[in-house]
TIGU-783743 format. One line per field, with one value per residue: residue number from 0; residue in one letter; chain; x, y, z of N, C-alpha, C in turn. Coordinates in nm, 4 decimals, decimal comma. Example, Ala and Ser with C-alpha at 12.3 -4.5 7.8 and 13.67 -1.06 7.14 Angstrom:
TIGU-783743
i 0 / 1
aa A / S
ch A / A
nu 1,3190 / 1,2850
nv -0,5690 / -0,2250
nw 0,7800 / 0,7080
cau 1,2300 / 1,3670
cav -0,4500 / -0,1060
caw 0,7800 / 0,7140
cu 1,3200 / 1,2900
cv -0,3300 / 0,0030
cw 0,7800 / 0,7870
end
This chain:
TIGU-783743
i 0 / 1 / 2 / 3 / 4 / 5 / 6 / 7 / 8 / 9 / 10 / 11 / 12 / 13 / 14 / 15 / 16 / 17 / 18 / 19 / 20 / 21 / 22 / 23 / 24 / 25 / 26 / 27 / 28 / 29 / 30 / 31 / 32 / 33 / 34 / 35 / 36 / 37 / 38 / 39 / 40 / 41 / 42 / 43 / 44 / 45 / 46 / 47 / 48 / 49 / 50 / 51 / 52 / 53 / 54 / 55 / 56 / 57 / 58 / 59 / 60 / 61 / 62 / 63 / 64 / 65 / 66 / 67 / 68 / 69 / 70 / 71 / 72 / 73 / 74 / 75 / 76 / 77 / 78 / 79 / 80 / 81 / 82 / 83 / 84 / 85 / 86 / 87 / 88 / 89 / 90 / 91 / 92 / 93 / 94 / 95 / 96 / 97 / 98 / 99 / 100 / 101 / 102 / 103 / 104 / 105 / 106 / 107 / 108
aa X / X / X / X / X / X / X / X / X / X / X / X / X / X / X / X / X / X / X / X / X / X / X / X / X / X / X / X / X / X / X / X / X / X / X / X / X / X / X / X / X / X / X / X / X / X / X / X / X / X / X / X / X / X / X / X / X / X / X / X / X / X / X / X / X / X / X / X / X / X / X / X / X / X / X / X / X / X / X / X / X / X / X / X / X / X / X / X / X / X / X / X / X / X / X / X / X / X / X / X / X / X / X / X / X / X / X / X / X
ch A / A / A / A / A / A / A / A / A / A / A / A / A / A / A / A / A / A / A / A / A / A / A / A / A / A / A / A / A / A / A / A / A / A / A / A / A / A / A / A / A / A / A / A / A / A / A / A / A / A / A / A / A / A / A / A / A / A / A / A / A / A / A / A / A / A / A / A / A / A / A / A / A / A / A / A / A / A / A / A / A / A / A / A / A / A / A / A / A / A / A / A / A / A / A / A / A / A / A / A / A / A / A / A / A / A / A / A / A
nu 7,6574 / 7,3440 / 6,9747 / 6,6642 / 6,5239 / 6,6374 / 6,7706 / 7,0867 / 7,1488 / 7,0713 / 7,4106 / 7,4707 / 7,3589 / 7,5878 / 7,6692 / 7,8698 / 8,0729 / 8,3890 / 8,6136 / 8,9113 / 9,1959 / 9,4814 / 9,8105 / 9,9675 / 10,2069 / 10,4369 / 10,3543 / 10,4894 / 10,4027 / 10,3574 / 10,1962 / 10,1411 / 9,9034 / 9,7201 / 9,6938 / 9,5923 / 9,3376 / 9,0287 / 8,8140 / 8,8550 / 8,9628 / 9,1512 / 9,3678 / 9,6865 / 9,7965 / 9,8057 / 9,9251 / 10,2435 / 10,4297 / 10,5571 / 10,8055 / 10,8582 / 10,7181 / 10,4795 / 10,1923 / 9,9057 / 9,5589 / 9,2332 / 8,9345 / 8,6549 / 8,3593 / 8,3437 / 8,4754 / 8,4872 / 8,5733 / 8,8089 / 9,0336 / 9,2589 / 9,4429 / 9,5467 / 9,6915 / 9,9093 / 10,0819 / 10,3664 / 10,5086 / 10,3217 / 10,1275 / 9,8846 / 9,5324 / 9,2506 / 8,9086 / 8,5797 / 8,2682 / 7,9323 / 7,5898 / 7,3332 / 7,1364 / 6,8195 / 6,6950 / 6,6136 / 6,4207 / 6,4362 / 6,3708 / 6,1695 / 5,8233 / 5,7511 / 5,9270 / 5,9548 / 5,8461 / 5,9991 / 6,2280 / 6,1360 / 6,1322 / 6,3880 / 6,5082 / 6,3140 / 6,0478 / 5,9125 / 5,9488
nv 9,0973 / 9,0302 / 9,0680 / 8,8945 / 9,0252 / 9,1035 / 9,3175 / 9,5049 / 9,4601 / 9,7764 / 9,9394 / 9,7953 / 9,9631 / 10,1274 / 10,0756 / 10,2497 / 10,4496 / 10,6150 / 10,8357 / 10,9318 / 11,1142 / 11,2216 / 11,2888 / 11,4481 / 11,5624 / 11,4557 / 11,1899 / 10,8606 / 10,7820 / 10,4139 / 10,2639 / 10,0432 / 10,0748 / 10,0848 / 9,8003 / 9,7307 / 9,8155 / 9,7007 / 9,8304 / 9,9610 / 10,2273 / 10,3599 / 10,5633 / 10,6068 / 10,8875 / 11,1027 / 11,3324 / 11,5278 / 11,5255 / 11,7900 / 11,6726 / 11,4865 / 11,2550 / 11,0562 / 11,0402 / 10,9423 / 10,9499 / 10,9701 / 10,7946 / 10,8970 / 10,8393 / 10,5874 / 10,4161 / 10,2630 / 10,2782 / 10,1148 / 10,1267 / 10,0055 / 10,1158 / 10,2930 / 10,1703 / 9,9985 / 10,2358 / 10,3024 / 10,5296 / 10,6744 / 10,8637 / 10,8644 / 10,8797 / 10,8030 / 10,8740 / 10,7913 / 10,7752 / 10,8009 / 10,7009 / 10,9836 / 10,9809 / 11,0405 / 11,2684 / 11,2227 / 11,3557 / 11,4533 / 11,5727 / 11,6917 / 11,6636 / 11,8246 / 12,0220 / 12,2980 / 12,3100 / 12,1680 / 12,3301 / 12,5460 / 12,5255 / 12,4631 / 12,7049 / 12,8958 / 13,0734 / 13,3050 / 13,6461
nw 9,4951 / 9,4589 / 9,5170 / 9,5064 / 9,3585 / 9,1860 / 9,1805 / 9,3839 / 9,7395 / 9,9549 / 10,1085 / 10,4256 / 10,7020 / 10,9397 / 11,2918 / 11,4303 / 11,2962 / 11,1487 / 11,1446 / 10,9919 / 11,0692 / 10,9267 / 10,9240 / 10,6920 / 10,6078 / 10,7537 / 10,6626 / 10,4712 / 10,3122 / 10,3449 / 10,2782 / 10,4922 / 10,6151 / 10,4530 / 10,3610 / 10,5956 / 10,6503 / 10,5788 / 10,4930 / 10,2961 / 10,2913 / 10,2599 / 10,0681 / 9,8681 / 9,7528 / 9,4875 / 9,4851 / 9,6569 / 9,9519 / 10,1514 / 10,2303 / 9,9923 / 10,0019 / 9,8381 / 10,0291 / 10,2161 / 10,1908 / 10,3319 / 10,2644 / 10,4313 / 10,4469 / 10,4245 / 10,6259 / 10,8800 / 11,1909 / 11,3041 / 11,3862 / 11,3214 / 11,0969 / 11,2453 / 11,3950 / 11,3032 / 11,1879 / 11,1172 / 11,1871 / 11,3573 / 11,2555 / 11,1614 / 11,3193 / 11,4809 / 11,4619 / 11,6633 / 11,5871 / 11,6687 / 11,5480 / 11,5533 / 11,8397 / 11,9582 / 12,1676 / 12,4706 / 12,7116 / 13,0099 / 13,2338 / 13,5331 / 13,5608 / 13,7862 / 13,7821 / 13,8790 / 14,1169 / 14,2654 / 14,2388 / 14,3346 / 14,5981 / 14,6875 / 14,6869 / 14,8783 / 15,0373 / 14,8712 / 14,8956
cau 7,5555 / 7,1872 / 6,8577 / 6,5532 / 6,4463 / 6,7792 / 6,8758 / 7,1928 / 7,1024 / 7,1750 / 7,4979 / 7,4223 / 7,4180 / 7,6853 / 7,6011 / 7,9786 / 8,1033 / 8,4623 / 8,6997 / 9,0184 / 9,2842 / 9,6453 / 9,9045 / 10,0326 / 10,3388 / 10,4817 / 10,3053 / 10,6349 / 10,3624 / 10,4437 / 10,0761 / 10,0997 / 9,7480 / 9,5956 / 9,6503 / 9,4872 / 9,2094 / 8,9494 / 8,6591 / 8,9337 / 8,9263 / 9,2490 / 9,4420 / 9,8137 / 9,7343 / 9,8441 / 10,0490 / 10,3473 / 10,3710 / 10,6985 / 10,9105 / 10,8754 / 10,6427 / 10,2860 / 10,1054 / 9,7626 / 9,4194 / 9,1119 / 8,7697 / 8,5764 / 8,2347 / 8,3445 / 8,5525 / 8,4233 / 8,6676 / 8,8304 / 9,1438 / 9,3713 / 9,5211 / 9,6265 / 9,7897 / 10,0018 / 10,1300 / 10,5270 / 10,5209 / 10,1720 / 10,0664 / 9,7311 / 9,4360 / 9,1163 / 8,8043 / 8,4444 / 8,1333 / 7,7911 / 7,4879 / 7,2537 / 7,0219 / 6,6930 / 6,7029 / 6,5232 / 6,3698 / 6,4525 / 6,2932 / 6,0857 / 5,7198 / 5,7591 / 6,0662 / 5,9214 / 5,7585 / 6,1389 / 6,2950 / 6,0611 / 6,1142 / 6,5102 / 6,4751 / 6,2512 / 5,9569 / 5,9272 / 5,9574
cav 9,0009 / 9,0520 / 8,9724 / 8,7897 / 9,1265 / 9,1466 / 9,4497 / 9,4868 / 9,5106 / 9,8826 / 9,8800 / 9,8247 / 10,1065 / 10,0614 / 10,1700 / 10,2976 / 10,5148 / 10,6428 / 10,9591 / 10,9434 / 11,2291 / 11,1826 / 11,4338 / 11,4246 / 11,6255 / 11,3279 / 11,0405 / 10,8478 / 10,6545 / 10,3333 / 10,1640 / 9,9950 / 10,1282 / 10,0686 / 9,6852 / 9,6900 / 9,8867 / 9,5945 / 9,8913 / 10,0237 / 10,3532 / 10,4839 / 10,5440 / 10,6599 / 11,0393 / 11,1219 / 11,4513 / 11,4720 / 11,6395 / 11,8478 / 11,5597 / 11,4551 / 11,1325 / 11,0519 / 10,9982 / 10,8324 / 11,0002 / 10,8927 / 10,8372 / 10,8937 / 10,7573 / 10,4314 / 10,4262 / 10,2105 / 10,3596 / 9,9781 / 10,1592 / 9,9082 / 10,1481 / 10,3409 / 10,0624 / 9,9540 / 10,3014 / 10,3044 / 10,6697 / 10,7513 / 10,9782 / 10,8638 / 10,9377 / 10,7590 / 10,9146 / 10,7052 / 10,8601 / 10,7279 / 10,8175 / 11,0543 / 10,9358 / 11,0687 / 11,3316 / 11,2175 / 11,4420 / 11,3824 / 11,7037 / 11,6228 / 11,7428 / 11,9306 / 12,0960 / 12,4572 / 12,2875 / 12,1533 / 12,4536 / 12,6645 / 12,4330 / 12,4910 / 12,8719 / 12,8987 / 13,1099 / 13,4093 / 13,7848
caw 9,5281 / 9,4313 / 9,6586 / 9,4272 / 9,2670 / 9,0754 / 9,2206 / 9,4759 / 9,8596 / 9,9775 / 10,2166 / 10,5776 / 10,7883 / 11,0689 / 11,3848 / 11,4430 / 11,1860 / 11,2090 / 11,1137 / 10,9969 / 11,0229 / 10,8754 / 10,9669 / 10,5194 / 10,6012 / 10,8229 / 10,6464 / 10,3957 / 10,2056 / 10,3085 / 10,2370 / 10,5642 / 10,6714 / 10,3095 / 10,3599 / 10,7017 / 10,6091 / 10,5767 / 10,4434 / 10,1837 / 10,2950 / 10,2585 / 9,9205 / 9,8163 / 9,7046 / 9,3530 / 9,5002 / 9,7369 / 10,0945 / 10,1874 / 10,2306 / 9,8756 / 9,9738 / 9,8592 / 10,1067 / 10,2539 / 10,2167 / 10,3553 / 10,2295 / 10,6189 / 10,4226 / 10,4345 / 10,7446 / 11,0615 / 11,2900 / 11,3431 / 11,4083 / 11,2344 / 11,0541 / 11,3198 / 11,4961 / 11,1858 / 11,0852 / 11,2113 / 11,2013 / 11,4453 / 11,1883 / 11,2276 / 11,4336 / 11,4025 / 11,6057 / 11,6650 / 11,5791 / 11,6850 / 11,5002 / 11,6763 / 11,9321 / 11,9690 / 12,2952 / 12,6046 / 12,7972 / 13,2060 / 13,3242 / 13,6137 / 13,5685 / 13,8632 / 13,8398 / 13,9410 / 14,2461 / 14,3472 / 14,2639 / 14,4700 / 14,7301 / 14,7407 / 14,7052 / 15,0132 / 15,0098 / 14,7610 / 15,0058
cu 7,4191 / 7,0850 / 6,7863 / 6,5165 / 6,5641 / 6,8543 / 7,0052 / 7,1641 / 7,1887 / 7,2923 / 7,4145 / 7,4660 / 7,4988 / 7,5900 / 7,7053 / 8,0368 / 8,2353 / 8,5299 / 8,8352 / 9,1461 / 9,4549 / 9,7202 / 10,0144 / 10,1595 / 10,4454 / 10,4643 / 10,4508 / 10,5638 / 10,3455 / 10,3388 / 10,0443 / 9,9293 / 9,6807 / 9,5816 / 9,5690 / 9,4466 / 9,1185 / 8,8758 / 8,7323 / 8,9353 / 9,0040 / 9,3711 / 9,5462 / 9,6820 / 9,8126 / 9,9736 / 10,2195 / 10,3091 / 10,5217 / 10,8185 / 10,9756 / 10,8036 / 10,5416 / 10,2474 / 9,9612 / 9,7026 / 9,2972 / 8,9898 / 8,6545 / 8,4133 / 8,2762 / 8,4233 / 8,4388 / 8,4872 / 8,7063 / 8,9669 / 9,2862 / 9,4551 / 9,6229 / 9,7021 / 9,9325 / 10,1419 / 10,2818 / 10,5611 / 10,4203 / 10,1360 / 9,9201 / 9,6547 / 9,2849 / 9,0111 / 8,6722 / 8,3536 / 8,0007 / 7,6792 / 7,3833 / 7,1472 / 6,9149 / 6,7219 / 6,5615 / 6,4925 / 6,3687 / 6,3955 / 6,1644 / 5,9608 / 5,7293 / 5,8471 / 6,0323 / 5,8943 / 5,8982 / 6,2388 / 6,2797 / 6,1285 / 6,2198 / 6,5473 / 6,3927 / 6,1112 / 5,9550 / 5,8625 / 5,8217
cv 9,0674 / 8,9340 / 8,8816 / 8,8606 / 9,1782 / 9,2765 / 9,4130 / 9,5741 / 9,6545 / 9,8271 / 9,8884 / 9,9378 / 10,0327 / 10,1557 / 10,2747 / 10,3530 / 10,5559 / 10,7678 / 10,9530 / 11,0594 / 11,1862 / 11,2868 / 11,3852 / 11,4817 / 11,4911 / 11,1923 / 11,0147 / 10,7332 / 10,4862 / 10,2410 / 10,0418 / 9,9807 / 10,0776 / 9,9168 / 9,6509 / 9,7578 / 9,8228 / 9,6885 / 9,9443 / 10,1514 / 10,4562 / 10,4450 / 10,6148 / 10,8032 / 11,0477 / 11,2806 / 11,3856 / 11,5691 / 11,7326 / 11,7605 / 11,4630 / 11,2955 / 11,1325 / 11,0008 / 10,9825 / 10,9832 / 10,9004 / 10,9207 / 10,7791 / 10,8361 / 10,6058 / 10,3638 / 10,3829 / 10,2253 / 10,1975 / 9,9985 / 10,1040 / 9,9448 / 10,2286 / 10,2719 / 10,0033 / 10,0378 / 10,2815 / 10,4539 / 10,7378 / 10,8561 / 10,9800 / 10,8827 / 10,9309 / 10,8257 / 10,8574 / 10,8226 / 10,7588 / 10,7811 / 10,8894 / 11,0042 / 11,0308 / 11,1636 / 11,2339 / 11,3127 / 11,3753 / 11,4767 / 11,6066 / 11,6838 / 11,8632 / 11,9689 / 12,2515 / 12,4013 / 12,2862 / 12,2451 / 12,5685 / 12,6276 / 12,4683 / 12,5880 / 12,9053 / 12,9977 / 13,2083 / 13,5212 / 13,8718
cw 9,5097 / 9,5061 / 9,5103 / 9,3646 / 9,2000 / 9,1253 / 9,3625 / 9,6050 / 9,8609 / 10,0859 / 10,3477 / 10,6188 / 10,9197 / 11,1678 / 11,4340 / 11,3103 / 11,2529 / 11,0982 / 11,0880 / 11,0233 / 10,9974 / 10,8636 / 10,7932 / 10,5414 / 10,6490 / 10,7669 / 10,4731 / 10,3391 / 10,2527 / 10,2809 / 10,3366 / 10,6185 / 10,5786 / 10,3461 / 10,4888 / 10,7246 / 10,5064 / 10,4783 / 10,3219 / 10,1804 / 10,2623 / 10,1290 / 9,9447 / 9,7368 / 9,5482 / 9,3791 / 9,5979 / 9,8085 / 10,0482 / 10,1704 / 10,0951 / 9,8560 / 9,8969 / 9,9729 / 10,1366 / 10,2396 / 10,2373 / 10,2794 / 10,3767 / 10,6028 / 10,4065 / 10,5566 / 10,8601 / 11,1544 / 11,3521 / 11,4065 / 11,3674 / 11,2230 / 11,1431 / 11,3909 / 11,4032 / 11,1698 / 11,2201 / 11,2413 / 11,2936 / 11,3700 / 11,1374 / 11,3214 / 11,3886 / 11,5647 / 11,5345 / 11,6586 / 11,5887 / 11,5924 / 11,6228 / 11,6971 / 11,9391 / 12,1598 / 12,3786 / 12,7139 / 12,9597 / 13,2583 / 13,3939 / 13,5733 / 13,6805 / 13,9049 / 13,8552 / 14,0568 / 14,3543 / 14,3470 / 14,3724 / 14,6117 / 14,7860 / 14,7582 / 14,8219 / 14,9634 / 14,9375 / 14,8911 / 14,9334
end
């Protein structure tokens, strides 16, 4: 889809980003996850593990941590973790945190 200046909007930034990890030794292929994986994140691998499957790899840049896939797989050989982007620190220090420190320390000898 293109805006009015012909070019194609960038993607939205999410505000939830997510992580996949897939335990490949265990995973038996079965492309459950790929179909419910809305963002398309996770492909059949072109190798094999131990077991003699292919199995799933993720691509974690396109991943909204929706967990789908992990709910699907019949084997739990998934493991999706949420990532936020980083917030801006706030500073809570009191102005007078020497004054209240002093205060609980008692008088200086």
């Amino acid at each position: 889809m293109e805006d009015i200046s012909g070019k194609s909007p960038l993607p939205k930034e999410r505000k939830v980003k997510g992580r996949v990890e897939i335990d490949i030794q265990k995973c038996k292929g079965c492309e459950l996850c790929t179909t419910a994986c809305k963002e398309n994140a996770l492909s059949l691998s072109d190798t094999i593990n131990i077991k003699g499957y292919r199995y799933i790899i993720a691509n974690n840049d396109a991943c909204t941590g929706c967990v789908n896939c992990a709910l699907v797989c019949p084997d739990a050989v998934i493991t999706v973790y949420r990532t936020h982007p980083k917030k801006k620190p706030v500073d809570i220090t009191p102005t007078d945190i020497k004054e209240q420190l002093q205060s609980m320390i008692g008088p200086s000898k």
